[in-house]
C-alpha positions as a printed NumPy array, in Angstrom:
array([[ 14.779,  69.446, -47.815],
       [ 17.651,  66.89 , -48.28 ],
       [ 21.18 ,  68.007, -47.429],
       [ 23.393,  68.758, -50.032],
       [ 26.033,  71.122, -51.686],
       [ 26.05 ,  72.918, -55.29 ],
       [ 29.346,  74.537, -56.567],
       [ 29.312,  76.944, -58.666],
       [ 31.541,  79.222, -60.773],
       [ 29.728,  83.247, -61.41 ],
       [ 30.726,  86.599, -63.157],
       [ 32.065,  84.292, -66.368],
       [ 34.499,  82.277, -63.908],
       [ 35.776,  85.249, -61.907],
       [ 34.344,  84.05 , -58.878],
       [ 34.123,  80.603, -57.807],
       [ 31.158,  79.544, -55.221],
       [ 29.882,  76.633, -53.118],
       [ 26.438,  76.347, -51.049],
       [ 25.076,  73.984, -48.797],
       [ 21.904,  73.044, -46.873],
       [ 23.286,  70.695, -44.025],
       [ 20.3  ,  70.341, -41.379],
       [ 20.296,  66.409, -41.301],
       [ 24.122,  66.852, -41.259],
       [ 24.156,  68.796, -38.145],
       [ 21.261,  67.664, -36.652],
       [ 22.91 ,  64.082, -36.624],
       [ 26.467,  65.092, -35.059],
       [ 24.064,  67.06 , -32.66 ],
       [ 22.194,  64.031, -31.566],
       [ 25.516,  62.037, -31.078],
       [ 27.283,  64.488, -28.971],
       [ 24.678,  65.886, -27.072],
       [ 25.35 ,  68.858, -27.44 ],
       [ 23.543,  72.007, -26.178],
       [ 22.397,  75.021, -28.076],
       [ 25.084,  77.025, -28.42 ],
       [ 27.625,  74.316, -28.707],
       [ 25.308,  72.84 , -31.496],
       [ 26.186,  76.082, -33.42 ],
       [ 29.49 ,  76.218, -33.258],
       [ 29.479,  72.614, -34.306],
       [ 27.639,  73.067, -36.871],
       [ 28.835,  76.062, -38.567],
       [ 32.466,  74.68 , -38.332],
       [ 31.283,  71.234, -39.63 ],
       [ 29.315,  72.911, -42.72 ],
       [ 32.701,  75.15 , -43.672],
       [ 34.746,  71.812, -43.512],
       [ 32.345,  70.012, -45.66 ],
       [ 32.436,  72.966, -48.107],
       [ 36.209,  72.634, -48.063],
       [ 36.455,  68.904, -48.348],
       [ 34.483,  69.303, -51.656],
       [ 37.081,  71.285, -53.29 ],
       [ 39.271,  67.966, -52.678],
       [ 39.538,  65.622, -54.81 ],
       [ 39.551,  61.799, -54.848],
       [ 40.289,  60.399, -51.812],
       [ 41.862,  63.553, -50.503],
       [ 40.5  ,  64.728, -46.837],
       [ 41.05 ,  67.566, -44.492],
       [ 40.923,  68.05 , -40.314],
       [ 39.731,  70.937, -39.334],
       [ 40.613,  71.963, -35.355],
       [ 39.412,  74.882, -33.941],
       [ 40.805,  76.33 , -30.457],
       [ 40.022,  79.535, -28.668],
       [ 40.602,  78.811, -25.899],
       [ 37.016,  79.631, -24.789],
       [ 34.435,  77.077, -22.666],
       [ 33.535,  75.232, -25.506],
       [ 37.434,  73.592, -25.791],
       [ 38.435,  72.062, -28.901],
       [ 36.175,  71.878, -31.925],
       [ 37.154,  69.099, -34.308],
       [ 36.237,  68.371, -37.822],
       [ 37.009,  65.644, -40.658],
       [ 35.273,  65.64 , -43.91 ],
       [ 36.382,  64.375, -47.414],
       [ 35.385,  65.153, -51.169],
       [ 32.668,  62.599, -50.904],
       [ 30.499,  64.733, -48.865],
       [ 31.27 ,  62.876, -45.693],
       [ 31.895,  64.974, -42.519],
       [ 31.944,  64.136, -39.027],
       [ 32.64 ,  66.606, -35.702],
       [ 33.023,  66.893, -31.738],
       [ 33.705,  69.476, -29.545],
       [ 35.414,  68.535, -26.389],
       [ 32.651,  70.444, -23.771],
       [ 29.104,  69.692, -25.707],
       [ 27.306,  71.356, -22.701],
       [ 28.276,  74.75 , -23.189],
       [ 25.695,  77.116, -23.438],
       [ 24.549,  80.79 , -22.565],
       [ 22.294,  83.564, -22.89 ],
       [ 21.742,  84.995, -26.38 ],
       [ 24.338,  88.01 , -27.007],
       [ 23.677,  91.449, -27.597],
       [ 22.212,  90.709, -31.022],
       [ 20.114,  88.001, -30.322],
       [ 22.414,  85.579, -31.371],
       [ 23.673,  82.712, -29.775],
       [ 26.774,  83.841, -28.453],
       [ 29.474,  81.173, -30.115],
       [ 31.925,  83.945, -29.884],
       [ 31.955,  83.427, -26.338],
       [ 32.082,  80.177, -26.354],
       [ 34.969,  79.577, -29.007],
       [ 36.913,  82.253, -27.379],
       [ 39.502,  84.482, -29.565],
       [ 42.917,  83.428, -27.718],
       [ 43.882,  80.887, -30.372],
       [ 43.872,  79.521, -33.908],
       [ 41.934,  77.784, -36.849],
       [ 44.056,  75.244, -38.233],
       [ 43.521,  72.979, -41.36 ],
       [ 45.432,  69.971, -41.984],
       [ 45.053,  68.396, -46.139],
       [ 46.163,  65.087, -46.54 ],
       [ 46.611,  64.758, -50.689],
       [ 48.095,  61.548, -50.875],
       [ 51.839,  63.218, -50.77 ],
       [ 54.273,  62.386, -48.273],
       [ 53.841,  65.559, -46.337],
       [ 50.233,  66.766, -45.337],
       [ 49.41 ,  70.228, -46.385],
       [ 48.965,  72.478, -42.778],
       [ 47.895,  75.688, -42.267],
       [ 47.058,  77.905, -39.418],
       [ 45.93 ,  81.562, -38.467],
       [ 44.712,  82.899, -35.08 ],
       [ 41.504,  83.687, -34.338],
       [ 39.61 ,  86.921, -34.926],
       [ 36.381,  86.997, -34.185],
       [ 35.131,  83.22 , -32.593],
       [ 31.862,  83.895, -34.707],
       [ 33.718,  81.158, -37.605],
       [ 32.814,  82.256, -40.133],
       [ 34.828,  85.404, -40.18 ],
       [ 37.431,  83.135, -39.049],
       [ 37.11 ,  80.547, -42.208],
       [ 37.093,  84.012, -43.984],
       [ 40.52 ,  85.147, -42.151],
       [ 41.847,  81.709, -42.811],
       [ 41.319,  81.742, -46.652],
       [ 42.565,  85.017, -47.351],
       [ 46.171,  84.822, -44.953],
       [ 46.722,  80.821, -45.465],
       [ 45.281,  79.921, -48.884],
       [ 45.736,  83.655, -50.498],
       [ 41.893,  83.086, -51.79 ],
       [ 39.937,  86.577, -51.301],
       [ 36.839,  84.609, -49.666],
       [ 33.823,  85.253, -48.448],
       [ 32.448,  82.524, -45.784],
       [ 28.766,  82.361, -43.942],
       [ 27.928,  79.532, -41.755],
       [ 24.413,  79.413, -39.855],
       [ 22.519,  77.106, -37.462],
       [ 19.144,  77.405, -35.907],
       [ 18.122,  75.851, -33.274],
       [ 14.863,  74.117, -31.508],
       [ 13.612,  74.762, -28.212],
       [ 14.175,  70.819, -28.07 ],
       [ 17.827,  71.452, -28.992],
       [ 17.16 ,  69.699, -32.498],
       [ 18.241,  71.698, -35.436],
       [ 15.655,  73.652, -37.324],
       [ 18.04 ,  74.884, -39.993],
       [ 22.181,  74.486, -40.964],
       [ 23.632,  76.641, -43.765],
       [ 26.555,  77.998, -45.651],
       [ 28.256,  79.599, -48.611],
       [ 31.628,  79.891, -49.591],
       [ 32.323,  83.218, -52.109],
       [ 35.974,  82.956, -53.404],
       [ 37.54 ,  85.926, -56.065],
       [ 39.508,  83.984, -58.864],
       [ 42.625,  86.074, -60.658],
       [ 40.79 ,  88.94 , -62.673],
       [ 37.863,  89.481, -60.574],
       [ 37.662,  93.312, -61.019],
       [ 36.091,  96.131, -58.748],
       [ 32.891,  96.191, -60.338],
       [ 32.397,  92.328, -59.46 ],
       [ 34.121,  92.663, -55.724],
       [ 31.651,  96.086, -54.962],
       [ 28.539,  93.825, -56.485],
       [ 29.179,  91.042, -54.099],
       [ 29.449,  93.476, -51.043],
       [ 26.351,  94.895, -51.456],
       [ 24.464,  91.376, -52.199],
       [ 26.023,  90.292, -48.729],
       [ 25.119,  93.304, -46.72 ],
       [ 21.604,  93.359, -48.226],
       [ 20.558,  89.281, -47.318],
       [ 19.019,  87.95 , -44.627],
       [ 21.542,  85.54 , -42.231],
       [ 22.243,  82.343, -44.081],
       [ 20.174,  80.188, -41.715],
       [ 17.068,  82.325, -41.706],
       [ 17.288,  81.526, -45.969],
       [ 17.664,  78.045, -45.022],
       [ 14.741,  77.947, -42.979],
       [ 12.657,  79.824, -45.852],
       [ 13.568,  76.839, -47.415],
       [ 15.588,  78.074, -49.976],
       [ 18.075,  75.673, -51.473],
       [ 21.645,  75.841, -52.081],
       [ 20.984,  76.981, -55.409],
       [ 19.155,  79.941, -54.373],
       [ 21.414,  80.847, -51.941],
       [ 23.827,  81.724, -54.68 ],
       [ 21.523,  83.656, -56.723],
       [ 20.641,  85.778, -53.813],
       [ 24.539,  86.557, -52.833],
       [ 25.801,  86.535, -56.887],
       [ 22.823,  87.345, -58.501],
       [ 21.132,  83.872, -60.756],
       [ 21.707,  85.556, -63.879],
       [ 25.464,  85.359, -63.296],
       [ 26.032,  81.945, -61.555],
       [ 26.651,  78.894, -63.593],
       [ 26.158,  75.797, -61.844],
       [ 28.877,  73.029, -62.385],
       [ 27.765,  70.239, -59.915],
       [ 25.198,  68.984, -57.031],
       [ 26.263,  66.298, -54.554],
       [ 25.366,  64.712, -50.876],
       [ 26.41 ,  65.893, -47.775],
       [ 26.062,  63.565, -44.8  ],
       [ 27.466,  62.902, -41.314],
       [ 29.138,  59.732, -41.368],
       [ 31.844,  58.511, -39.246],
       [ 34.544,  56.133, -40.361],
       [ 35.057,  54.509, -36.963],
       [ 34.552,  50.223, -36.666],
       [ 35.358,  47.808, -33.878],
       [ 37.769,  46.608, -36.778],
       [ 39.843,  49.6  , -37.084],
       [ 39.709,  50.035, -33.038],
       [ 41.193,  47.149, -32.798],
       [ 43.711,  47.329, -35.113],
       [ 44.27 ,  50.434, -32.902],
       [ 44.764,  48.298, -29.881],
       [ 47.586,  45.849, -31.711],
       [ 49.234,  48.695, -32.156],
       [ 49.75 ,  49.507, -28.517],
       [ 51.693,  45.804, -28.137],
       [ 51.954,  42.493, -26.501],
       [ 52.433,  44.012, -22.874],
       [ 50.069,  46.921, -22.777],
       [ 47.064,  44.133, -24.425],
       [ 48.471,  42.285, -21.845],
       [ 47.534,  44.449, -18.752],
       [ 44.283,  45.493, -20.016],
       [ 43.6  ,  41.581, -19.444],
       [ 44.664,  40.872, -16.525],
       [ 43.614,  44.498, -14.679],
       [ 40.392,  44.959, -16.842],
       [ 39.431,  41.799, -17.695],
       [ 38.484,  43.477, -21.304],
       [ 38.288,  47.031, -23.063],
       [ 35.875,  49.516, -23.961],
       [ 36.379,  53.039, -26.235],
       [ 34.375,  55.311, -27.366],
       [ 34.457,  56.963, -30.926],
       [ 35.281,  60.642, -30.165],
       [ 32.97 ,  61.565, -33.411],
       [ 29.949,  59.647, -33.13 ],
       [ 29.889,  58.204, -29.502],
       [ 29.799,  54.761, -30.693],
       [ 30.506,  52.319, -27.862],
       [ 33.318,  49.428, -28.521],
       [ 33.343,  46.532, -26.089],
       [ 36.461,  44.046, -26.372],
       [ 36.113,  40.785, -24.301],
       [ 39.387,  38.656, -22.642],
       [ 39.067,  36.645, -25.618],
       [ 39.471,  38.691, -27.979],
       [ 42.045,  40.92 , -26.619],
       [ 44.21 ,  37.679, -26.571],
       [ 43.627,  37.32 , -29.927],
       [ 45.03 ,  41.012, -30.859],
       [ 47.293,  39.957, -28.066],
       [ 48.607,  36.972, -30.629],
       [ 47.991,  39.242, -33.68 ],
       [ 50.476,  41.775, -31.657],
       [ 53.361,  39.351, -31.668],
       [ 53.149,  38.659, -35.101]])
């Protein structure tokens, strides 16, 4: 099934709702980072929530997501826009242990709960939009969940999934989003608890194959959920020797300067997508030149 994400309003507009199928998503930033199984998961689920949240964006709006729990795992890190587009990393991709009580792969552990979930919104004003809550659980979802409800004052429901291959590939990446607009009443709030206490985890739906589509109608009910629109997700990285090195003017005349003469050159490497950048002498004295200009 091809990755993408439906949104969707439900009880005549009283609840607003997005779902996604993101395997290829995930299974790309998985391949690029190397990560291992349990890292994979908690790259993936936070990488599927931000994708979910950069499509309530608009134009050429984008968000960071940056989790920290100060667990093994380190820093998770997430940009997506309201194209679709996401990217991740987490800053220990070989994390990984034993399943948890439940089964589960045990992301709690390795997010750890000494820390926050923070979201940063660039919307084209001067000021970025920022907001931050600890975390409460490490499982993400109930964190996206906390985050929604004490930062953006949106009652919200949020499930993220990933399953994963012996081979450490991705067999299937999920997610809703469930949010309560103003004059969502009892009835509607006890409906949608019992729908989500009754379903099967979102990634075990995903690896039924059930679309996003369906995914809604099993936590809303289909006769109830109006579908507004359907687009791509994808994990794409906006990274290019161009804007590296545009990067490297920045730093100035002297600092180009010693990278020639100690290095003989530069290399970096794109956080996100592990892309290797390779600057010769030459053309650092040509930034060099650029950098006096």
């Amino acid at each position: 099934m091809k990755d993408y994400l439906v949104k969707s309003t439900a009880f005549e507009g009283k609840v607003r709702a997005y779902a996604l199928v993101a395997t290829d998503m995930v299974n790309e930033a998985v391949r690029r980072q190397g990560t291992w199984p349990t890292a994979s998961a908690a790259l993936g689920r936070t990488m599927m929530a931000s994708a979910m949240m950069g499509m309530m964006l608009k134009g050429e709006e984008k968000l960071t997501v940056k989790v920290e729990g100060g667990g093994p795992i380190g820093a998770i890190v997430t940009d997506s826009n309201a194209k679709g587009e996401t990217r991740g990393y987490v800053s220990n991709p070989q994390t990984h242990f034993d399943l948890n009580d439940n089964g589960k792969l045990d992301v709690a552990r390795a997010v750890g709960t000494d820390g926050a979930l923070s979201v940063v919104k660039d919307l084209g004003m001067k000021e970025p939009f920022t907001g931050s809550v600890p975390i409460v659980s490490g499982e993400l979802g109930e964190d996206f969940t906390y985050y929604f409800a004490n930062s953006e004052q949106t009652p919200s429901a949020v499930g993220v999934g990933v399953l994963v291959n012996p081979d450490n590939t991705i067999k299937a990446a999920g997610g809703f989003i469930i949010q309560l607009m103003p004059g969502a009443d009892d009835d509607v709030i006890s409906e949608i608890e019992k729908r989500l206490s009754s379903i099967p985890p979102i990634s075990k739906l995903v690896e039924l194959g059930m679309p996003p589509e369906e995914i809604l109608y099993s936590v809303l009910g289909e006769e109830t959920v109006s579908i507004l629109e359907t687009s791509p997700v994808e994990f794409k990285c906006t990274c290019s020797k161009d804007r590296i090195g545009k990067a490297i003017i920045s730093l100035g005349q002297d600092e180009i300067k010693a990278m020639i003469e100690e290095d003989g050159g530069a290399e970096t490497v794109c956080h996100f997508c592990n892309e290797d950048y390779q600057f010769s002498s030459d053309e650092l004295l040509e930034l060099k030149e650029q950098a006096a200009e």
